[in-house]
N, C-alpha and C positions, 0 to 999 in steps of 0.2 A: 360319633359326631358325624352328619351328613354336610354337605354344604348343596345349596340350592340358586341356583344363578337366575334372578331374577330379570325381567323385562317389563318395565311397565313401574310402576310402584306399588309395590304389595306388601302388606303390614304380614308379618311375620306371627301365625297362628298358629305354628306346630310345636311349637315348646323348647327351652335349652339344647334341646341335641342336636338342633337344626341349624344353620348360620344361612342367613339372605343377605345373599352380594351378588349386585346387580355388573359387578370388574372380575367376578369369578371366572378363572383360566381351565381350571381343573373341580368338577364338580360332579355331585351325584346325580342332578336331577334337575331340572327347569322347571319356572312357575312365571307365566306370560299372560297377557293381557289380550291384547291387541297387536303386538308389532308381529312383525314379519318377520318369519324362522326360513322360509325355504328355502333361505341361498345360506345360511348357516352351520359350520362346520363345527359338531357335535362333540364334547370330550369323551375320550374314550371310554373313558367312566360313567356315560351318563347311562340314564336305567328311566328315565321315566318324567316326561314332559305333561306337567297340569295345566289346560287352559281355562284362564277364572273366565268363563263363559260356557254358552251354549256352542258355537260355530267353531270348526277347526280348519277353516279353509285357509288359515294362516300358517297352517304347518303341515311339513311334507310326510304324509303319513308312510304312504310307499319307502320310503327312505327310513323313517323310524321302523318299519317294521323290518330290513331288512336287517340294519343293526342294532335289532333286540330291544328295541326303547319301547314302553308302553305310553300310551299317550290315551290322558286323560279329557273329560271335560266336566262341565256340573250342568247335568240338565236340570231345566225347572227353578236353577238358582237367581235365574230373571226375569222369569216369567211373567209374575205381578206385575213389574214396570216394562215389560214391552205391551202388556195386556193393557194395562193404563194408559202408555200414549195412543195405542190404536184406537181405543174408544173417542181419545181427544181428536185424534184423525180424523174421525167417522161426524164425529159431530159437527164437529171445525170446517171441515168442506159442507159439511150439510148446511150451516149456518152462515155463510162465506166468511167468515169470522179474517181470514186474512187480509183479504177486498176492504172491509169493513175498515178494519186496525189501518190499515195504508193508508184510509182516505183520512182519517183522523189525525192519522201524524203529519201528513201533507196540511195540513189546513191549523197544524197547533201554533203557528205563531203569525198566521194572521189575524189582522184588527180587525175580528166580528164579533157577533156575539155566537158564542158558541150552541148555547141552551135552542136558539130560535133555529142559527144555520142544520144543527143537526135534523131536528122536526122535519125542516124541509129537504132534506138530502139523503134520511134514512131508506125509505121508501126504493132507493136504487141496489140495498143489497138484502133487501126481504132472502129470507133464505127459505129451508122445508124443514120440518119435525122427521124425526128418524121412525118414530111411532108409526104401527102397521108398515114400512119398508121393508123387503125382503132384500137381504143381507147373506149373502154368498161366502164361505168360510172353505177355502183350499187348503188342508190340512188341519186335521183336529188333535194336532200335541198338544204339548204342554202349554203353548201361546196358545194357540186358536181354540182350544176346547174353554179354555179361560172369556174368551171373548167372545164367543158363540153364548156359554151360559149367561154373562150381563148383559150381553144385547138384547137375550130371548127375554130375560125383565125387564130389558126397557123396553118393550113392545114390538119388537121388530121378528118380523116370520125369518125364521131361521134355518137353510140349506147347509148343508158341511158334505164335503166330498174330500176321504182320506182314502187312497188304498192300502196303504198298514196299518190302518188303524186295529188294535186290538178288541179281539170278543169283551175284555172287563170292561175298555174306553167306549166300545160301541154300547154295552148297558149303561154304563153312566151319563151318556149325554142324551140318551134318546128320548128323553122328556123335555128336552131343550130343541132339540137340529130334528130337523128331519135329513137324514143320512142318504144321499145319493148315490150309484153307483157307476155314474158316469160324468166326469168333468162338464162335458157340454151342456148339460143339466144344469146347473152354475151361471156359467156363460151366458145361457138364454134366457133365465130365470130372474136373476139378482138386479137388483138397483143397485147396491154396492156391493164390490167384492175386495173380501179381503183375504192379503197373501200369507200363508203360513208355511211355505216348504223351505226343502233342503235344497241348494244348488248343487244337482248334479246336472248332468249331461244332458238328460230327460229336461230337466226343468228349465236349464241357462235360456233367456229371449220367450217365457212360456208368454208373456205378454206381447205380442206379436200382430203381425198385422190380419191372419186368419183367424185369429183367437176374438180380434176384437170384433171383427166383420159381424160374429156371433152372438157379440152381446147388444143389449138391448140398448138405440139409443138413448144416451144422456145419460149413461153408468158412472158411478164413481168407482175408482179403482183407491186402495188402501195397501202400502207397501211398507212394512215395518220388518220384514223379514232378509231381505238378502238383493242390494240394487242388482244384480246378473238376472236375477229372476223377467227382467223387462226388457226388449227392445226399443230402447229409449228413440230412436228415430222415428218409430212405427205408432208409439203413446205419443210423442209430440206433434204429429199429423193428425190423429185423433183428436187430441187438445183441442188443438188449433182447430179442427174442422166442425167442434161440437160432438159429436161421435161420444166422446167421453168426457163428461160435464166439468171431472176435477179432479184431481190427483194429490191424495195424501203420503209422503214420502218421506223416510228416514235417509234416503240416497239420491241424494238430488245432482242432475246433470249443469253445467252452467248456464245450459240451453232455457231447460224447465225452471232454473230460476226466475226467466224473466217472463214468464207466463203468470197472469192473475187469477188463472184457475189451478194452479200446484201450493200445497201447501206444504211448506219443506221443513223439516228442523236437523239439524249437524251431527247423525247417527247417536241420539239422544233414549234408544230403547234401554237400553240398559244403563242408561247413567242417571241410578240414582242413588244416595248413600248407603239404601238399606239394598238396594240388586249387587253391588259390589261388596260389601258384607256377607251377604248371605255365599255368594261364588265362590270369594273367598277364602269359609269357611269349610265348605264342601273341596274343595280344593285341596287344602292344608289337610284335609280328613282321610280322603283318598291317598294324597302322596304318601303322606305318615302310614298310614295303614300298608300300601306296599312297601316302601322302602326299609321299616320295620320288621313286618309279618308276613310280606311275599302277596298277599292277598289282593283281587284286583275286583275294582269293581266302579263303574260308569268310564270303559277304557272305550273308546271308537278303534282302535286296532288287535285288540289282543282279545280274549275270549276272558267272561266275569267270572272267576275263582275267589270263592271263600271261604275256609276253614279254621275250626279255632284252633290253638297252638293244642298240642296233645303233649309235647314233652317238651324239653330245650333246646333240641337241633331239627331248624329243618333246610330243606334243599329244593330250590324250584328249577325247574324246565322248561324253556319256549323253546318248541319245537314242530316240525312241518307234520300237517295233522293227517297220517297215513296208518296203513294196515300197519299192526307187529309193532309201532314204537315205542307202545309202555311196557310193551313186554321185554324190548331191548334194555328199556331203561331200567328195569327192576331186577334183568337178569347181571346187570353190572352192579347193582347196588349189592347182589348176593354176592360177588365176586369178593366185596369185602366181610363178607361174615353181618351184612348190617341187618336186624330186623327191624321192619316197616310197620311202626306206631301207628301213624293216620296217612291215608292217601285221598288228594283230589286229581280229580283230570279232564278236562272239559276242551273241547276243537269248536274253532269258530273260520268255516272258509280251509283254508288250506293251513293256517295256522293252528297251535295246540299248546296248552299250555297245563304243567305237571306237576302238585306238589307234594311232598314225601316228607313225614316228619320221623326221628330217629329219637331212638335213646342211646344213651353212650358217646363216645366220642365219635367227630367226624374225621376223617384221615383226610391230612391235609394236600392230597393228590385228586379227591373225589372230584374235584372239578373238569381236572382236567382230563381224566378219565371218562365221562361223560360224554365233555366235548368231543373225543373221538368218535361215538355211534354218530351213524351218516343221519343229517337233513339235524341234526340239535343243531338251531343258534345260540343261544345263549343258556349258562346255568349262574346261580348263585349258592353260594349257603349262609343261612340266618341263624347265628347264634342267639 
């Protein structure tokens, strides 16, 4: 029986052997949403934190990794509905649709006639068709390659600039995007751009005031991805100044609220029944499958191990990814007489992680014998 200390509300997908309590003291493993982990002091016991999401900037990875927790996430488990609002974005501002809605609701409960005032009032938020716009896409994952492919049907010329993007991802969109290889190509190019990266360092403020200088007056910018990604000071000057015609946002500042070119909605990419289903599910699938089988796979900290059981004892190893260490580890597993059924081993970065399946009995010491060879964090065994 596992126990799983939830955050957030999460229906319970992994079956009888798991228990979700959200007042859990002593637990094996976390399954979070959205709150915030990185002032959170971890039970000794835990082994492996699922975030039902894409983003893990809510949990302190450096700190999971040094006390042996894997930490998961579920790519792609949102993607259709962040990929759905950004199209709503893109049109929404193209069509001033929020301008539009204001003035409607401002005028509903005066005595006109509505049918005539509207006739003569429309005319002030004439919008534009997205048709033939050239649409700027900064990252082609799982969202953006999503949104690059509908836009290119709905008729709009399509840019994409990914530097990791992979050789299979670059043939699959390249009848869609034309694939750039330099950001400011983007920049100078696009009527709208939209944002698809990761917050790191590189990227924190990429919307900026050099960045914008670059692009072409009257740009829309489209932000569904991560608010850090903008220097909201430097975009609200823009706003304001016309520079940048209008701003679709999942992370709205209370500034750009009260601007009538932002069109904001309350971190809504992922909230929709079937993206919180789908995460999860993928979720509950991964933790199960480690906590279970040892086996790791969509980890952001630990390196992806998978193998199928070969007998009924096996024993995993996270450990610092150097010269001689699977040899250290195999030369103590000989120590007990054991023969090695199946082996995995795969290093990711300075970490490495090792699994060893057995037949026979495991001695109830192998643990801690293990733990002795210098640079192991952590070991288990899986019966």
């Amino acid at each position: 029986m596992y126990t799983i200390k939830t955050f957030n509300k999460i229906k319970n997908l992994m079956g009888s052997d798991f228990i979700l309590d959200e007042n859990a003291k002593d637990y094996d493993a976390i399954m979070v949403r959205s709150a915030d982990l990185k002032e959170e002091t971890f039970s000794k016991n835990c082994r492996a934190i699922a975030r039902v999401g894409a983003g893990v900037n809510n949990i302190p990875i450096d700190k999971c990794t040094e006390l042996g927790i894997a930490v998961f996430n579920t790519p792609g488990g949102n993607a259709n509905a962040v990929k759905e609002l950004t199209i709503c974005g893109i049109i929404g501002i193209s069509r001033n649709i929020k301008a539009a809605g204001d003035w409607l609701s401002s005028v509903k409960n005066d005595d006109i006639d509505l049918a005539k005032t509207v006739e003569k009032e429309k005319s002030k938020y004439v919008g534009n068709e997205i048709l033939g716009k050239t649409l700027g896409v900064i990252g082609l994952g799982q969202v953006g390659g999503k949104v690059a492919k509908v836009l290119h049907n709905l008729g709009m010329n399509v840019i994409g600039y990914d530097a990791y993007l992979s050789p299979h991802a670059k043939q699959d969109l390249k009848q869609y995007v034309e694939i750039v290889d330099n950001v400011d190509t983007i920049l100078e190019k696009s009527d709208f751009i939209s944002l698809h990266m990761a917050t790191t360092k590189e990227t924190t403020g990429f919307v900026n005031k050099a960045n914008i200088e670059k692009m072409k007056d009257g740009v829309s910018i489209v932000n569904y991805a991560r608010g850090e990604l903008v220097n909201h000071e430097d975009l609200i000057a823009a706003l304001k100044s016309g520079k940048v015609r209008a701003y679709a946002t999942d992370f709205p500042t209370k500034e750009e609220l009260s601007l009538p070119n932002v069109l904001a909605t309350p971190h809504l990419g992922a909230s929709t029944i079937e993206a919180e289903d789908n995460c999860a599910a993928m979720a509950a699938s991964e933790m199960k499958e480690f906590l279970v089988n040892g086996n790791i796979e969509n980890s952001v900290n630990f390196p992806n191990v998978t193998i199928a059981r070969s007998t009924g004892a096996r024993v995993t190893v996270l450990h610092k990814n150097r010269v001689g260490m699977l040899e250290e580890i195999t030369n103590k597993i000989a120590d007990f007489k054991l023969n090695i059924e199946g082996l995995a081993n795969k290093g990711r970065n300075d970490i490495a992680y090792t699994i060893l399946d057995f037949s026979g009995e495991i001695p109830e010491n192998i643990e801690s014998k293990i733990l002795e060879i210098p640079d192991v964090i952590s070991t288990r065994v899986i019966l």
